[in-house]
C-alpha positions as semicolon CSV with decimal commas, in nm:
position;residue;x (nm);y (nm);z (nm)
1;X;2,445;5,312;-18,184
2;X;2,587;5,495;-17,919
3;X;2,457;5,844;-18,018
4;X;2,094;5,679;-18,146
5;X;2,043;5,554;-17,765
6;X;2,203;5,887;-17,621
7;X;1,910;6,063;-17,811
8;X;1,640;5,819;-17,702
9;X;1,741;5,899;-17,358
10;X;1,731;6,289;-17,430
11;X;1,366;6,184;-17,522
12;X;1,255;5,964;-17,225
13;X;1,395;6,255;-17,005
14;X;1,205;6,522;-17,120
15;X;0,916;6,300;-17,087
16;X;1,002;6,224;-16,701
17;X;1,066;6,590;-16,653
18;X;0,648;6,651;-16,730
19;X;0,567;6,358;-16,538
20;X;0,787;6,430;-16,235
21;X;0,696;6,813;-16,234
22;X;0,326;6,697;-16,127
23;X;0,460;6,421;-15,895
24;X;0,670;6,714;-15,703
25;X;0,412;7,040;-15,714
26;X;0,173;6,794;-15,555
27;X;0,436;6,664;-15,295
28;X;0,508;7,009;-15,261
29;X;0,190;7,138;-15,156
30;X;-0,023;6,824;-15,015
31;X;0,269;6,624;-14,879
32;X;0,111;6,359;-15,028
33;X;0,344;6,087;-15,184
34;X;0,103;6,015;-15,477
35;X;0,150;5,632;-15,566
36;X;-0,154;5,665;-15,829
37;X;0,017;5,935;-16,042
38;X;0,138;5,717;-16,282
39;X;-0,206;5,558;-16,328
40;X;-0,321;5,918;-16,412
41;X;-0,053;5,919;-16,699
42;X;-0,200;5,586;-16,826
43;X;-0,545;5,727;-16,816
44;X;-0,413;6,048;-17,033
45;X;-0,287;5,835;-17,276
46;X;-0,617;5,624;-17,316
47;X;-0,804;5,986;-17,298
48;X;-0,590;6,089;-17,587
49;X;-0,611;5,803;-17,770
50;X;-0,988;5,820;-17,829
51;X;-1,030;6,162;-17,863
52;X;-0,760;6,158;-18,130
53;X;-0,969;5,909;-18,310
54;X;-1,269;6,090;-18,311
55;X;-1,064;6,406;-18,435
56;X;-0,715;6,465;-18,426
57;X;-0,384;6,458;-18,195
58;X;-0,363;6,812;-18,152
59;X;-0,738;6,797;-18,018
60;X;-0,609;6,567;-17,779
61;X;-0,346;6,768;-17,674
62;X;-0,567;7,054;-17,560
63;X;-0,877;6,860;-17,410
64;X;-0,688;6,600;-17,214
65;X;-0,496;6,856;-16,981
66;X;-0,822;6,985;-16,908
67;X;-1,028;6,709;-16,832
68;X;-0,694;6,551;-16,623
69;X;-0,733;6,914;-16,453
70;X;-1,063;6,900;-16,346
71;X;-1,010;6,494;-16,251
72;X;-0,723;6,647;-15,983
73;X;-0,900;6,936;-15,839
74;X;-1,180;6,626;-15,760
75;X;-0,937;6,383;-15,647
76;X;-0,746;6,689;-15,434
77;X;-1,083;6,785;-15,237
78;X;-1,216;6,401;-15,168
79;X;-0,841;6,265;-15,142
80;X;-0,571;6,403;-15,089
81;X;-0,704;6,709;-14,900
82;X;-0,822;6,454;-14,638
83;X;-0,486;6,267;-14,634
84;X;-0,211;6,600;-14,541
85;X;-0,232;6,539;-14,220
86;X;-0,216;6,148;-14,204
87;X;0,057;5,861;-14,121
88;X;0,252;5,776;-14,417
89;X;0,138;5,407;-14,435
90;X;-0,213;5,556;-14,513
91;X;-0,131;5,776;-14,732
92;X;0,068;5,467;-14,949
93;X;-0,268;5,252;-14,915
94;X;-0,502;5,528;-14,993
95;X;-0,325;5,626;-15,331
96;X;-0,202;5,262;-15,361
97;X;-0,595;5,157;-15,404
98;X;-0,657;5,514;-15,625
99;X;-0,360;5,372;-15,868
100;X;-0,591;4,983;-15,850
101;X;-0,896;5,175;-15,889
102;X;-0,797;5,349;-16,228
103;X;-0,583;5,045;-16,408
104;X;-0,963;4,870;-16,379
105;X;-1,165;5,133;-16,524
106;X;-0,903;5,179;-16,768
107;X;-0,929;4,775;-16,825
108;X;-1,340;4,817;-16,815
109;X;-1,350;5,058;-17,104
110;X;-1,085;4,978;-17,348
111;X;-0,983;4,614;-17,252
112;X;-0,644;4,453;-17,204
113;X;-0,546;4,507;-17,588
114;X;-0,245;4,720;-17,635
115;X;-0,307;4,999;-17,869
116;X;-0,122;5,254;-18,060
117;X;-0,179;5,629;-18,133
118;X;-0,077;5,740;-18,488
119;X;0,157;5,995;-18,509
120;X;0,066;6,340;-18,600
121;X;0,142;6,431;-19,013
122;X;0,317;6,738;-18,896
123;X;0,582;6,543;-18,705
124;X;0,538;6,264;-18,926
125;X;0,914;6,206;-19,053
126;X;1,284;6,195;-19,005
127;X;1,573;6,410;-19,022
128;X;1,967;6,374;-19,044
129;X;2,166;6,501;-18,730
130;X;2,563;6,432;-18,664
131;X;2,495;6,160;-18,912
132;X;2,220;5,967;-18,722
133;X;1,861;5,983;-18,877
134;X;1,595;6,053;-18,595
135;X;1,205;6,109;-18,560
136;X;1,115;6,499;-18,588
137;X;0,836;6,362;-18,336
138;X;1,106;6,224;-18,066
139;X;1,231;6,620;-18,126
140;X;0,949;6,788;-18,050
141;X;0,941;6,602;-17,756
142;X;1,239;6,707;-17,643
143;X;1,110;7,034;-17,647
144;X;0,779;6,993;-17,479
145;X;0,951;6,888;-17,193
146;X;1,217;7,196;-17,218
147;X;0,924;7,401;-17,270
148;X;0,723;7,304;-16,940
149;X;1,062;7,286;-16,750
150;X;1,109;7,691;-16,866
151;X;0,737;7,733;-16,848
152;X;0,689;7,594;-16,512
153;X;1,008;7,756;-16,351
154;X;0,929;8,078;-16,488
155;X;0,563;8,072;-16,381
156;X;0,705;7,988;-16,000
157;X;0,979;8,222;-15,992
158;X;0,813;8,545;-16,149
159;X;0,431;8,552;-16,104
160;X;0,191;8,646;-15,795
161;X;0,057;8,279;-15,812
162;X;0,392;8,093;-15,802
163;X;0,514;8,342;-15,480
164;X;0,204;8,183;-15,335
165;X;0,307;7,844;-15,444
166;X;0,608;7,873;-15,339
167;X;0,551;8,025;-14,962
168;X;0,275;7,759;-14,920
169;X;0,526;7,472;-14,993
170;X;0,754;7,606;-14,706
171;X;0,494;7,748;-14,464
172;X;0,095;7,679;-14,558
173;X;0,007;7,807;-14,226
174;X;0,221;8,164;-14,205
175;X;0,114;8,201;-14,594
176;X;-0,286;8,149;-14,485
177;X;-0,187;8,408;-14,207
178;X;-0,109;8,662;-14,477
179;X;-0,439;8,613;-14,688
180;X;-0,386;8,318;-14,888
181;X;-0,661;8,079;-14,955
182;X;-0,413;7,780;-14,921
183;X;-0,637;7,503;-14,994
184;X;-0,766;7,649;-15,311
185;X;-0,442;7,699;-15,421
186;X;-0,378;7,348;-15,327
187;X;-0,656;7,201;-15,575
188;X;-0,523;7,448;-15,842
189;X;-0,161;7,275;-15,853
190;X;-0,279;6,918;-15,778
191;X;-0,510;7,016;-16,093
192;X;-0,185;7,118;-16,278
193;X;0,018;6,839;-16,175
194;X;-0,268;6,584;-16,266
195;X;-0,297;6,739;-16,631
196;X;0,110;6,746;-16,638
197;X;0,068;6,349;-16,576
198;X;-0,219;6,298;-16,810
199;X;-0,033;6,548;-17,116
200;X;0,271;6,336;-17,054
201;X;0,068;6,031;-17,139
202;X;-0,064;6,185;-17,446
203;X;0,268;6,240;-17,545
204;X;0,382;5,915;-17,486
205;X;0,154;5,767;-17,656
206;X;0,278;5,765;-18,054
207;X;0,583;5,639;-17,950
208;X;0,494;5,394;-17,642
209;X;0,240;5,118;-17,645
210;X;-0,049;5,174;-17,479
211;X;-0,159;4,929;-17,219
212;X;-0,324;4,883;-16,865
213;X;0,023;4,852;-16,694
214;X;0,219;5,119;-16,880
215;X;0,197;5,308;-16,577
216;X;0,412;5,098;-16,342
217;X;0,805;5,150;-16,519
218;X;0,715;5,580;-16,568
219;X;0,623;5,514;-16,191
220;X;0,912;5,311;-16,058
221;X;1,105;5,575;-16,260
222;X;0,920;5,914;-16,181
223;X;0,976;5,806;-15,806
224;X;1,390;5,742;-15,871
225;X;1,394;6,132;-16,021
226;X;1,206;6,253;-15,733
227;X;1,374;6,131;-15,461
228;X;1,745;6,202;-15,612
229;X;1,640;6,568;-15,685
230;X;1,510;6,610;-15,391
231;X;1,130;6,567;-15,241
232;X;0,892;6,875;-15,352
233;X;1,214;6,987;-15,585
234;X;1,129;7,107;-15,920
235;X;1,491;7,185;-16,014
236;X;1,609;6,841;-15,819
237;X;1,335;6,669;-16,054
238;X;1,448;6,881;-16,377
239;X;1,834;6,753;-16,340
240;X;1,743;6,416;-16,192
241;X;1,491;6,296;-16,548
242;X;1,790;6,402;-16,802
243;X;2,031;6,227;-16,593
244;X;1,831;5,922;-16,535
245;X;1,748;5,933;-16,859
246;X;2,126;5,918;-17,014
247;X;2,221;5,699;-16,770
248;X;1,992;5,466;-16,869
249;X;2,059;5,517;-17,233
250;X;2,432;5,458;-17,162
251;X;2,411;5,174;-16,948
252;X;2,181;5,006;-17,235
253;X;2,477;4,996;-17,446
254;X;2,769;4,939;-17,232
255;X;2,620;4,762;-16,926
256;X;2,276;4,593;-17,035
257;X;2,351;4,325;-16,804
258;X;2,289;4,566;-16,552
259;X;2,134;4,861;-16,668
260;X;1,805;4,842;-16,497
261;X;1,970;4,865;-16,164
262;X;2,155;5,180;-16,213
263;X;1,916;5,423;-16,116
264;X;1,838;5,281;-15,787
265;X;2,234;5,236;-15,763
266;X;2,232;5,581;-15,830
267;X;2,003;5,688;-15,607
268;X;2,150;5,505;-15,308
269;X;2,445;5,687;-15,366
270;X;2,283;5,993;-15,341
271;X;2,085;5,939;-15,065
272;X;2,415;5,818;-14,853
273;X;2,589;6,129;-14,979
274;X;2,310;6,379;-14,943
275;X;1,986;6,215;-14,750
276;X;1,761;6,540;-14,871
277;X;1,909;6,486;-15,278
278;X;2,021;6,713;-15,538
279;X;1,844;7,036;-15,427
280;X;1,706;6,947;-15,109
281;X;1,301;7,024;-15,073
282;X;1,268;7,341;-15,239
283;X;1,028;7,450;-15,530
């Protein structure tokens, strides 16, 4: 039982790990505390739903990131772009409505039914490990999220485009000084963290059910990573969504009394022991 629920967190952490990557490159970059990102993972997984109907879930898995993409770099020059510079409580309202705004087109095009995305054939069974039988699909998801956490911390750390990233996330104005268009580069990772949210969602969706407020617990959660690793943190985030994810797994079995308040327990505690969390602000 133990082990089963130990895995199943493995699995919802890699998931938060894609989610919260987008939540923190577009803290990082905007400063904009996006309350509608987890509508945008909802919308993914409705995206991915139909177009997986109409052809297959690996379609899905390419189109969606794109379309998601293109939805951010929109949202970044007639939203967010216009919010940087604003009070907090505005910015909460702003994205607040943008989060109401998407849950009812969501509930004007495919209704209030839950639905369910079939798995794909190639993941379509179960294998043996330490005794335990598990999805091969719960696997692989395991390793999308290991593969974006490599993928995006390699991309940051290495190439031309993440220097940029990361210099504009510390100093936007000194890294415009030296030649960088800052708010193009802007749209480009709100665009990547938009399609993280909505490939997340697509994801999610064989093994979640799909409804108008699926997006509120990945929210409530995606937020608790955040703010434990550390605002604008992709390595805070990375740490933060396996943690949260074991703890939760762990407290299911031993504590279920209880086990939904952990995280935020969690989180006070690292907030009173280190107000800027795991790995401070940095990218």
């Amino acid at each position: 039982m133990l082990t089963i629920n130990l895995f199943n967190g493995l699995v919802y952490g890699a998931l938060l790990i894609v989610m919260c990557a987008g939540l923190a490159l577009i803290f990082g970059l905007r400063r904009v505390v996006n309350f509608a990102h987890g509508s945008l993972y909802m919308l993914g997984a409705y995206l991915g739903y139909t177009i997986a109907l109409y052809s297959n879930f690996w379609v899905a898995m390419i189109v969606v990131p794109i379309i998601m993409a293109i939805l951010g770099m929109v949202l970044d020059r007639y939203c967010f772009r216009l919010l940087q510079d604003r009070d907090p409580l505005t910015v909460v309202l702003v994205t607040f409505g943008l989060l109401l705004i998407l849950e009812d087109l969501v509930q004007t095009i495919w209704g209030t039914s839950n639905f369910s995305l079939p798995m794909p054939e190639a993941l379509n069974f179960s294998v043996e490990i330490f005794g335990t039988t598990v999805p091969t699909y719960r696997i692989g998801v395991i390793f999308f999220g290991a593969a974006v956490a490599i993928g995006l911390s390699l991309w940051l750390r290495y190439s031309k485009v993440g220097l940029f990233v990361r210099a504009a996330s510390t100093d936007p104005v000194t890294t415009a000084m030296q030649g960088v268009h800052t708010d193009r580069l802007s749209a480009g990772v709100v665009g990547l963290g938009t399609a993280l949210a909505g490939w997340a969602g697509v994801v999610a969706a064989p093994f979640l059910s799909l409804s108008p407020s699926m997006s509120a617990d990945v929210l409530i959660d995606s937020f608790v990573v955040v703010v434990i690793g550390g605002l604008g943190s992709l390595t805070g985030a990375f740490v933060a969504a396996v943690f949260l994810g074991m703890l939760q797994a762990v407290g299911a079995v031993y504590l279920p009394e209880v086990s939904v308040l952990l995280p935020f327990v969690f989180m006070v505690a690292i907030l009173i022991w280190r107000p800027a969390g795991l790995a401070g602000s940095r990218t």
